[in-house]
FISEDO-482359 format. One record per residue (C-alpha): residue in three letters; x, y, z. Coordinates in pm, whole numbers, plus 50000, padded with zeros to 5 digits. Example, Ala and Ser with C-alpha at 12.3 -4.5 7.8 and 13.67 -1.06 7.14 Angstrom:
<rs>
> ALA | 51230 | 49550 | 50780
> SER | 51367 | 49894 | 50714
</rs>
This chain:
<rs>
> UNK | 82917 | 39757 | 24661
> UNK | 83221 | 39673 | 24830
> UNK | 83341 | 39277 | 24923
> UNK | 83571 | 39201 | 25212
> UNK | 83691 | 38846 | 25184
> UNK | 83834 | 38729 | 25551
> UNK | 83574 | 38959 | 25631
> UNK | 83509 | 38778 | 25995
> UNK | 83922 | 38797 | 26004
> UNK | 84106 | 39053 | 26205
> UNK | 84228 | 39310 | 25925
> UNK | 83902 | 39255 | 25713
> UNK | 83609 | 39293 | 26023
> UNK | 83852 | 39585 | 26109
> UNK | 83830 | 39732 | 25752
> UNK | 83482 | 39672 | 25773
> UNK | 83438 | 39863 | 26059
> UNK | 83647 | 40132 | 25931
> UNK | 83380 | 40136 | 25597
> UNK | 83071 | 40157 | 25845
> UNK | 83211 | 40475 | 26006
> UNK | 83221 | 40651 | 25686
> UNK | 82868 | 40519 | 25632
> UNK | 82927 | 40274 | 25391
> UNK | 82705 | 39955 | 25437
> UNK | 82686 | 39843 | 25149
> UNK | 82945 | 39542 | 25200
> UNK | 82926 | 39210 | 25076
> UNK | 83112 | 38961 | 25338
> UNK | 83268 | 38696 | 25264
> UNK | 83435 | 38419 | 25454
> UNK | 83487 | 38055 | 25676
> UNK | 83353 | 38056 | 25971
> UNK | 83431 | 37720 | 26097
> UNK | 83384 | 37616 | 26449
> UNK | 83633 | 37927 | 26591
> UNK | 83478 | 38253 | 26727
> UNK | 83575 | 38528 | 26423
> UNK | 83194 | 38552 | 26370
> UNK | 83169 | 38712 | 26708
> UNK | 83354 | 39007 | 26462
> UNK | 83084 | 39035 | 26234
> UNK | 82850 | 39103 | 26529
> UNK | 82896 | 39488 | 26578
> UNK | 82957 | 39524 | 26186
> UNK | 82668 | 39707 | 25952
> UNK | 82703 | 39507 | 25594
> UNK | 82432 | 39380 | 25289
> UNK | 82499 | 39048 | 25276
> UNK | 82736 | 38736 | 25398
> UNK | 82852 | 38453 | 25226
> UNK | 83070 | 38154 | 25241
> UNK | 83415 | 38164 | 25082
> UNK | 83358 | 37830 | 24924
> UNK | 83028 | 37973 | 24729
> UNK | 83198 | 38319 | 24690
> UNK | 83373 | 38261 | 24336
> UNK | 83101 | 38067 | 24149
> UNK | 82842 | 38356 | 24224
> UNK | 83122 | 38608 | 24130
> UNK | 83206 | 38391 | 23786
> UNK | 82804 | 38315 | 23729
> UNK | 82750 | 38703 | 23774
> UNK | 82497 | 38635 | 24053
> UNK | 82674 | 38896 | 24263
> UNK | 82485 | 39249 | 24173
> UNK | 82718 | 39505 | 24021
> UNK | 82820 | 39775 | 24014
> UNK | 83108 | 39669 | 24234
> UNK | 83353 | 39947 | 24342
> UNK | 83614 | 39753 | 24521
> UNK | 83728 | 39362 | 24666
> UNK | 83942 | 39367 | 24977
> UNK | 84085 | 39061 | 24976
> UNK | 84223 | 38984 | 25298
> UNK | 84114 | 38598 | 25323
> UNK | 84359 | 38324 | 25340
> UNK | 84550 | 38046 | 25565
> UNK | 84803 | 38253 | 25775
> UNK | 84922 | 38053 | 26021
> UNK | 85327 | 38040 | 25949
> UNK | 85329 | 37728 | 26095
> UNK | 85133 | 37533 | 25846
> UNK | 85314 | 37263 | 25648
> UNK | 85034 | 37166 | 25430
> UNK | 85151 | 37282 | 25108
> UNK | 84874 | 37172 | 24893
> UNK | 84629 | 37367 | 25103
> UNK | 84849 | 37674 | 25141
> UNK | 84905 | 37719 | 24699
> UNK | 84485 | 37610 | 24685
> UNK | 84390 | 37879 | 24945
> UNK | 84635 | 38146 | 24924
> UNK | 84748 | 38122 | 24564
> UNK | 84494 | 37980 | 24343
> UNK | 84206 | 38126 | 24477
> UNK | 84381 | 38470 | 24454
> UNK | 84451 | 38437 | 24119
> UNK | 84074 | 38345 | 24049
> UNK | 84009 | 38673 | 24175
> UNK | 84250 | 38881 | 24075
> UNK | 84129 | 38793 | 23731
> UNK | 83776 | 38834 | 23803
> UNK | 83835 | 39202 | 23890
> UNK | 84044 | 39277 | 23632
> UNK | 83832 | 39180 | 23364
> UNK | 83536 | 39362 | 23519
> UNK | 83734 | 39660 | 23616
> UNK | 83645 | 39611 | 23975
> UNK | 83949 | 39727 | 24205
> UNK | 84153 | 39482 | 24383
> UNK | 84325 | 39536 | 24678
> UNK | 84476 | 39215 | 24875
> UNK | 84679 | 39093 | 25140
> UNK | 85042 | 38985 | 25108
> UNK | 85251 | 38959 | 25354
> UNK | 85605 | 39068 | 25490
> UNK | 85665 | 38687 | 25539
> UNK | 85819 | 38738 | 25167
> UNK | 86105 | 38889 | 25304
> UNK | 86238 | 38612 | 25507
> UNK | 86533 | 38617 | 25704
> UNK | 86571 | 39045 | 25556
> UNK | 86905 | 38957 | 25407
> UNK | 86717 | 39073 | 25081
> UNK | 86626 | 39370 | 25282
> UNK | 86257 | 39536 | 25286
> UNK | 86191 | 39717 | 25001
> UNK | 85877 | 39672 | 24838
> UNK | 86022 | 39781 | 24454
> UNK | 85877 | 39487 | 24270
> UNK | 86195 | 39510 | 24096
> UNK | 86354 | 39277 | 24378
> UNK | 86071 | 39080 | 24487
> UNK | 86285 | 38778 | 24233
> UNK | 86541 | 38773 | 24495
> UNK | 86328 | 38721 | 24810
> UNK | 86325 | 38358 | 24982
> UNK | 86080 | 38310 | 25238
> UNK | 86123 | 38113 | 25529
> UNK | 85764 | 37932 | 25556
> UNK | 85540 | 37755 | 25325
> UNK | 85289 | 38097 | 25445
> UNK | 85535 | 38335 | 25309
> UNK | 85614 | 38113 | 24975
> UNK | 85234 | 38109 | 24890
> UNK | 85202 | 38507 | 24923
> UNK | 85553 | 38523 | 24728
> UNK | 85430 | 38297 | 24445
> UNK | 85130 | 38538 | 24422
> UNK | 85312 | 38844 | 24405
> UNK | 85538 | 38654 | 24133
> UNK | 85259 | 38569 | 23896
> UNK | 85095 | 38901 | 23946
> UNK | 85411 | 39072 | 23829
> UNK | 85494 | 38864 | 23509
> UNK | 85147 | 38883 | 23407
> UNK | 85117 | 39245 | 23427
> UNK | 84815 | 39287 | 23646
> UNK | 85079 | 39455 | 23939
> UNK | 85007 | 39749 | 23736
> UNK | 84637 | 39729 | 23744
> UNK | 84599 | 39608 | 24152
> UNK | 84746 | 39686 | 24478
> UNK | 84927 | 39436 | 24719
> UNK | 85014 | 39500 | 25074
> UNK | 85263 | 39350 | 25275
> UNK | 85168 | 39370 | 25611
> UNK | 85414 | 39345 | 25908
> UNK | 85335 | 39230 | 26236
> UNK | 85006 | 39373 | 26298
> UNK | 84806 | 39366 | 26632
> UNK | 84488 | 39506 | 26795
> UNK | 84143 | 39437 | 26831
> UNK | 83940 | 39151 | 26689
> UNK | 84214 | 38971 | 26651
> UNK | 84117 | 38700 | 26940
> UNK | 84009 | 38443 | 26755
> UNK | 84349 | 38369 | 26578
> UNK | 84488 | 38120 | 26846
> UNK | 84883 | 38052 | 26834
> UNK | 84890 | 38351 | 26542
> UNK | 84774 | 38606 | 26783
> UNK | 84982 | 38915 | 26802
> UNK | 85225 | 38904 | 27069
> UNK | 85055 | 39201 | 27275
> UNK | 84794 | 39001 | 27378
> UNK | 84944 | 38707 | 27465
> UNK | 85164 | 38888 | 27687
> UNK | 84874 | 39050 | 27793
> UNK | 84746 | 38707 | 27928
> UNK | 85062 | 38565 | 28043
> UNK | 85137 | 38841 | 28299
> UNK | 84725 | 38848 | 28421
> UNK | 84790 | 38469 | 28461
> UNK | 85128 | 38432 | 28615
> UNK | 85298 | 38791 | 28681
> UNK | 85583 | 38766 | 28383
> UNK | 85635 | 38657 | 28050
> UNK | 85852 | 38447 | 27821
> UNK | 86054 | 38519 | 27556
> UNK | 86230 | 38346 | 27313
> UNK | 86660 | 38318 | 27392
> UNK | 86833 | 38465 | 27054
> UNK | 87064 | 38188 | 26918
> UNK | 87274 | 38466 | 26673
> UNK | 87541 | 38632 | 26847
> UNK | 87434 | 38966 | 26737
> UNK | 87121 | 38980 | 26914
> UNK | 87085 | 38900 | 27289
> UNK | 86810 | 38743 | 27464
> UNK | 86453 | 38994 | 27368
> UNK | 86638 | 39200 | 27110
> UNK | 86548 | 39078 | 26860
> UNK | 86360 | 39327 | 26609
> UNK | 85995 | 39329 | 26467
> UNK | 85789 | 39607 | 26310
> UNK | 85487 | 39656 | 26486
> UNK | 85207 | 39793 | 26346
> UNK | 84827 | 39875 | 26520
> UNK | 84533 | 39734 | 26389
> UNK | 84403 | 40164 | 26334
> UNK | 84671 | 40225 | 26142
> UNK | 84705 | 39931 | 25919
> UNK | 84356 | 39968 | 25773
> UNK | 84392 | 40342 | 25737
> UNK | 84682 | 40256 | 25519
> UNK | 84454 | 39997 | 25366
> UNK | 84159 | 40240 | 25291
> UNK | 84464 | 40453 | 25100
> UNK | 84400 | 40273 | 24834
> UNK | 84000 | 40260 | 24794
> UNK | 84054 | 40642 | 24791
> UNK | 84332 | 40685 | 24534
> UNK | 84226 | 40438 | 24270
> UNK | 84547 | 40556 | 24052
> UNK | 84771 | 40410 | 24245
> UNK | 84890 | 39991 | 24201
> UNK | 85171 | 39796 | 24267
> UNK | 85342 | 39592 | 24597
> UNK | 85346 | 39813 | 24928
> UNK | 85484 | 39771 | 25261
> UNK | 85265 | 39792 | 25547
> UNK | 85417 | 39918 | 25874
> UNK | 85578 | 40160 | 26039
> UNK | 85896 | 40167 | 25923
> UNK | 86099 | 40183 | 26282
> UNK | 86140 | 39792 | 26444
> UNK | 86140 | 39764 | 26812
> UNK | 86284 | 39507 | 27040
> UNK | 86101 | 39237 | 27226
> UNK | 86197 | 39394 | 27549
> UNK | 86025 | 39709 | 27450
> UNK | 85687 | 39571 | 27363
> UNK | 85718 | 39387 | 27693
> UNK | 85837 | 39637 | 27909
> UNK | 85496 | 39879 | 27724
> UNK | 85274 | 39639 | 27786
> UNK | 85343 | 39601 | 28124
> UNK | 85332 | 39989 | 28172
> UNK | 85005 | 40006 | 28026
> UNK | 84918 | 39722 | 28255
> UNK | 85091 | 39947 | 28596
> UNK | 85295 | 39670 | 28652
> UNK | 85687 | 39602 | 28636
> UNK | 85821 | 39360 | 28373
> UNK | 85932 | 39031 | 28408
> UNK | 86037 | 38845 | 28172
> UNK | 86185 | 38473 | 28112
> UNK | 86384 | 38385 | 27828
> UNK | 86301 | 38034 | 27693
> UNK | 86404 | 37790 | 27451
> UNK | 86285 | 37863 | 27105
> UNK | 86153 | 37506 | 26958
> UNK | 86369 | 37320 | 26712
> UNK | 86046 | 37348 | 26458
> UNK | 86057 | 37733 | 26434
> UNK | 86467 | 37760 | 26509
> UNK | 86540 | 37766 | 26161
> UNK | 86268 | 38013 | 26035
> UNK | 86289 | 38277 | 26271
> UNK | 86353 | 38623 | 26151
> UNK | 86528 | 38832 | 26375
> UNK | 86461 | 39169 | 26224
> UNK | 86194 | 39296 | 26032
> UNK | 86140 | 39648 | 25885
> UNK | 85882 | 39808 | 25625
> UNK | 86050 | 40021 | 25407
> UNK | 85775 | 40272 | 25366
> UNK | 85873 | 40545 | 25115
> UNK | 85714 | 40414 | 24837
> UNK | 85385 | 40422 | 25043
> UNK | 85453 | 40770 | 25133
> UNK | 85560 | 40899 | 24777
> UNK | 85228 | 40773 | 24651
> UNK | 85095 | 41023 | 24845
> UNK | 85023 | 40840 | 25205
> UNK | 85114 | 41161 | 25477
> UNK | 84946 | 41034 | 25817
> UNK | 85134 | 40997 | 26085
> UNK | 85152 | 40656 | 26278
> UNK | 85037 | 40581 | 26616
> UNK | 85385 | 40483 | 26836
> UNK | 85453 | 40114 | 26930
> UNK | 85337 | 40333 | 27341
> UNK | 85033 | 40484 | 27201
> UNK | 84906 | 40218 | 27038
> UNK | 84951 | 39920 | 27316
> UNK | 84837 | 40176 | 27580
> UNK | 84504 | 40224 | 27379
> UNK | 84498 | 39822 | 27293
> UNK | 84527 | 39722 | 27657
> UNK | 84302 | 40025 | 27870
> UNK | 84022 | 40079 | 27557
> UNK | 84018 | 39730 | 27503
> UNK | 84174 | 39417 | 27707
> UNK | 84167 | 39576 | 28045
> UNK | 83746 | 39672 | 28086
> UNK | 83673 | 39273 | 27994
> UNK | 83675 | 38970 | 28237
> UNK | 83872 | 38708 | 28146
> UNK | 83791 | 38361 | 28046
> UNK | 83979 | 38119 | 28250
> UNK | 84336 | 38111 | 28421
> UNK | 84684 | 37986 | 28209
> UNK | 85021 | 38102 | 28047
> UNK | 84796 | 38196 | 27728
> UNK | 84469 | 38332 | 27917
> UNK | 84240 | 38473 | 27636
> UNK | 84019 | 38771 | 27736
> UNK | 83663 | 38840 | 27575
> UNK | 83691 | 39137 | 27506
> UNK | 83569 | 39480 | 27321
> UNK | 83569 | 39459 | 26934
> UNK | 83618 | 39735 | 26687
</rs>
């Protein structure tokens, strides 16, 4: 058996459906539905059994879960950057991990979870993913601080060298729809130009950068969980890993693509950036991915044009939309 927690999520129903086409069904799912729409995810998806996250570890810690248990995927947790709720950030994203991470370790089940490139903060402690540096990293949101904190007490304790933690960048792509203000920026400029014919972008505020140049590594939902599923199939290998491609592109250019793949010509307006997120905004992001590849990853990764042409014609484009706005949501094709 293999369990996907946040497996309703974006990255885990996408893992999941990555599993299914190599015929494995044998999945246990687990996650928190809520009131939102991720269960529309689950929908399409071929898996044994669901259950709540809340239930999750008492079955696991009762042994009411049937073994043997090959992997846990655990991609559950708050991440919405925006959240100031401490206490429920360290409960959900750092407590509960560590639950699990000692679970699996004492039953020898493989653990693979999410951490985040939200560790890296503003990048003046660059990218690198050599737990070696992760001591010097400050990140700019009570999100990134609760993956850090993880990643900490993983590596004093030792277990770093027993499971695998990856720190995705800014990932985008179907099944993502349900995440509301955390949705990739590819599909809300998706909606913004279907709605009104042009869309907004933050003004830079550092000299260095001017308005849309600012950097991000963008990584496709296809990609990401191949890199994911590296580590289900090469057990040997443990430690921190960047996730992404490893070459950041403007803004601009994911604008100026996604209108392209939509045959229309960009327009863009450059807004004020709130006073709330003024002071937490990173302005360059970049996986460092040679660890990844010295380990033994050798795929090539879809471009920033591939990828948003396949995300917008294969998936946005063939669905009607819901209703009319800056921020129109389409229902669209899943994974």
């Amino acid at each position: 058996m293999i369990i996907v927690t946040g497996g309703a999520g974006f990255i885990g129903s996408a893992l999941i459906a990555a599993l299914n086409k190599r015929g494995i069904t044998d999945i246990l799912v687990v996650d928190e539905l809520g009131t939102d729409e991720r269960w529309k995810n689950l929908r399409n998806l071929s898996f044994a059994d669901y259950v709540e996250k809340g239930d999750f570890l008492e079955m696991a810690v009762e042994k009411k879960i049937t073994p043997p248990i090959e992997a846990v995927f655990h991609m559950g947790a708050c991440t919405d950057t925006t959240e100031t709720n401490a206490s429920y950030l360290i409960k959900n994203n750092y407590e509960y991990t560590k639950l699990l991470a000692q679970w699996t370790t004492d039953a020898d089940i493989r653990f693979i979870y999410a951490s985040s490139a939200a560790t890296y903060g503003d990048g003046s402690a660059g990218f690198s993913d050599d737990e070696k540096k992760i001591e010097n990293l400050r990140p700019l949101n009570m999100y990134g601080h609760s993956k850090q904190m993880f990643d900490l007490w993983a590596r004093r304790t030792g277990l770093l060298g027993k499971i695998v933690g990856l720190k995705y960048f800014n990932v985008f792509g179907p099944n993502e729809y349900h995440k509301g203000e955390m949705r990739s920026f590819v599909l809300k400029a998706f909606g913004q130009i279907n709605a009104r014919g042009k869309v907004r972008l933050f003004k830079s505020y550092r000299s260095e950068y001017a308005d849309g140049e600012q950097k991000r590594d963008f990584l496709y939902i296809k990609d990401a969980v191949d890199m994911t599923l590296f580590f289900l199939d090469n057990p040997h290998v443990c430690g921190l890993f960047n996730i992404g491609t490893g070459k950041a592109r403007t803004w601009n250019d994911l604008v100026k693509i996604v209108c392209g793949a939509m045959g229309k010509l960009p327009k863009i307006d450059y807004i004020d950036m709130p006073d709330s997120i003024r002071h937490q905004y990173q302005y360059f992001t970049e996986a460092d991915i040679s660890k990844l590849r010295q380990a033994g990853y050798e795929k090539q990764l879809t471009s920033l044009e591939d990828s948003i042409v396949d995300y917008v014609q294969n998936y946005l484009q063939p669905a009607p939309l819901i209703q009319a706005g800056p921020d129109t949501q389409p229902s669209p094709r899943r994974l």
